[in-house]
N, C-alpha and C positions, 0 to 999 in steps of 0.2 A: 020247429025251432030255426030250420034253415030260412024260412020266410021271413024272419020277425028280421034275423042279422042282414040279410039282403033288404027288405023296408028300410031298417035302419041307417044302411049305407048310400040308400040312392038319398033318401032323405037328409040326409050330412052332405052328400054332390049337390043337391038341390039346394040348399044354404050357402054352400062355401060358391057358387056357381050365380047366385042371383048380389049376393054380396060384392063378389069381384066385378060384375058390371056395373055396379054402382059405384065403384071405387075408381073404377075405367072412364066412366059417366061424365064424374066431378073431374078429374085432374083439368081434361080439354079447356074447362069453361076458365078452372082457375089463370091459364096459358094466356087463355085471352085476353082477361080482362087485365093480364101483368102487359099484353103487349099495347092494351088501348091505350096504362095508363103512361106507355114510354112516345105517344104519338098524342100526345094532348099536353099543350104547354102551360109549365105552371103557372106562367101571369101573362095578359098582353097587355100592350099602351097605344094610345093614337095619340098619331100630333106630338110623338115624343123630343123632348131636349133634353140632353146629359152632359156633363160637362166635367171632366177627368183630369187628376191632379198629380205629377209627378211628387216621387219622394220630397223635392224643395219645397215643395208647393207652388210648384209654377202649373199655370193651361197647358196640358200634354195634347189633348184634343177632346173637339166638341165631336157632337152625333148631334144631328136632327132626324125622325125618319117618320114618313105618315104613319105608318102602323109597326108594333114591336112586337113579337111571340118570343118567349126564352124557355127553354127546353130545359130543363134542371137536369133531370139522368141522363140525356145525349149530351149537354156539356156543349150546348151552341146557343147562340140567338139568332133568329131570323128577320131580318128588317126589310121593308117597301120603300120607294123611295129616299133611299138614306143619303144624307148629305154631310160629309166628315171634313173638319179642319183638324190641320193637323202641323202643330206649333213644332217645329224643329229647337227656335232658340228662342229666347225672350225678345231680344232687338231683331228679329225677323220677322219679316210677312211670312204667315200662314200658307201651309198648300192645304185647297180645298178638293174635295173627291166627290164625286155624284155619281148615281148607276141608279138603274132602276129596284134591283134584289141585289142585298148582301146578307152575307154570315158571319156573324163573328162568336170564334170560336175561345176556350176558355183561356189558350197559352196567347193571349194578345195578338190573336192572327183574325184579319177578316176578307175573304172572299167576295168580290163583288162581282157584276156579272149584270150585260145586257145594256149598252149606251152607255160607257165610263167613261167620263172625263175627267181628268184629274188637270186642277188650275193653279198656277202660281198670283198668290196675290201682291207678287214683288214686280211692282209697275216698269223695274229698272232691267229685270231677269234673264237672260239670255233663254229659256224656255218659258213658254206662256199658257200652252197647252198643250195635253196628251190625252188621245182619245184611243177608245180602243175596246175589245167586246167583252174581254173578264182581266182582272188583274187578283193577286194575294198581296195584302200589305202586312209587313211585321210591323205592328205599332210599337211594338218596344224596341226596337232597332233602327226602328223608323228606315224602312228599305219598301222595296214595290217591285214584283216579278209577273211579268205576262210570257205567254206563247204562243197568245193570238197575235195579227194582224196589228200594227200599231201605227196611229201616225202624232209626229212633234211638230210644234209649230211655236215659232216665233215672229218676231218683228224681222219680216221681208226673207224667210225661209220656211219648207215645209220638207218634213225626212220622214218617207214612207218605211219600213220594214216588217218583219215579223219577229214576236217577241222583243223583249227589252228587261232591261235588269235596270233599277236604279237604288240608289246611297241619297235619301234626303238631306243628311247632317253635308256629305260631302260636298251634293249638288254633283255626282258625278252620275250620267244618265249612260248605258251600253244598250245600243241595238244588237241583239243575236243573229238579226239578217236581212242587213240592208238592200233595201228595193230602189229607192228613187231619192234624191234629191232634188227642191226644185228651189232655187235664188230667184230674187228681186217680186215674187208675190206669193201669196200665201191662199190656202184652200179654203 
């Protein structure tokens, strides 16, 4: 009799023993394929144009980019090549932004990064151009912050420094740490 209750109990180990690995088994694979599917974006676009509209209904700003991936659960877009204008006021020229990689993220913030220029299309503007290796713009504040290396440049002046803070509504631009001035030519 004592045989049959010892059979009976390894045989109950053997069950509850071959089930939990199988239970162990499954969870990993379901792990992964939760983390493929946060690494695969939900749409892409080539050759994209978009073009974005303030509550008035005024141009807030364009996007052009060769290629678009947007990430739905991380809550970013990824763009190549992206070229952004970016309407301050209705009677003003645009500033335009170019880089090779940006992100734009869901609260109207985008990160560019890698050969950034940022133009003023105001022929008249006492800045004409800011170049520089990553910037973060708040599109909804319409503001622009770097803490790389920056340089400004206008008609017959160039101001080297690192980092910069600017106010587009304002037009008021801050260097965080001037390096060089240079009068009468430009780089």
């Amino acid at each position: 009799m004592k045989r049959i209750y010892i059979s009976i109990g390894l045989l109950f180990l053997l069950i509850l023993a071959t089930n939990n690995l199988w239970w162990l088994e499954s969870e990993p694979q379901e792990a992964e394929q939760q983390d493929e599917a946060f690494l695969q974006p939900n749409y892409l676009a080539s050759n994209m144009q978009t073009n974005l509209y303030n509550e008035q209904g005024l141009l807030a700003h364009s996007i052009h980019a060769n290629s678009m991936e947007h990430y739905d659960l991380l809550g970013f877009t990824l763009f190549q090549q992206p070229q952004y204008k970016i309407y301050v006021a209705q009677d003003e020229a645009p500033w335009e932004v170019t880089a090779e990689q940006g992100t734009l993220y869901e609260d109207n913030r985008i990160q560019l990064e890698t050969n950034v220029q940022i133009t003023s299309q105001d022929k008249d503007g006492f800045i004409r151009t800011v170049t520089t290796s990553f910037i973060e713009i708040d599109l909804t504040a319409k503001t622009m912050m770097s803490d790389q290396s920056v340089t400004i440049s206008g008609d017959n002046y160039t101001i080297s420094g690192n980092g910069f803070s600017a106010d587009l509504t304002t037009k008021q631009f801050e260097l965080l740490d001037h390096v060089q001035t240079i009068y009468g030519k430009t780089i």
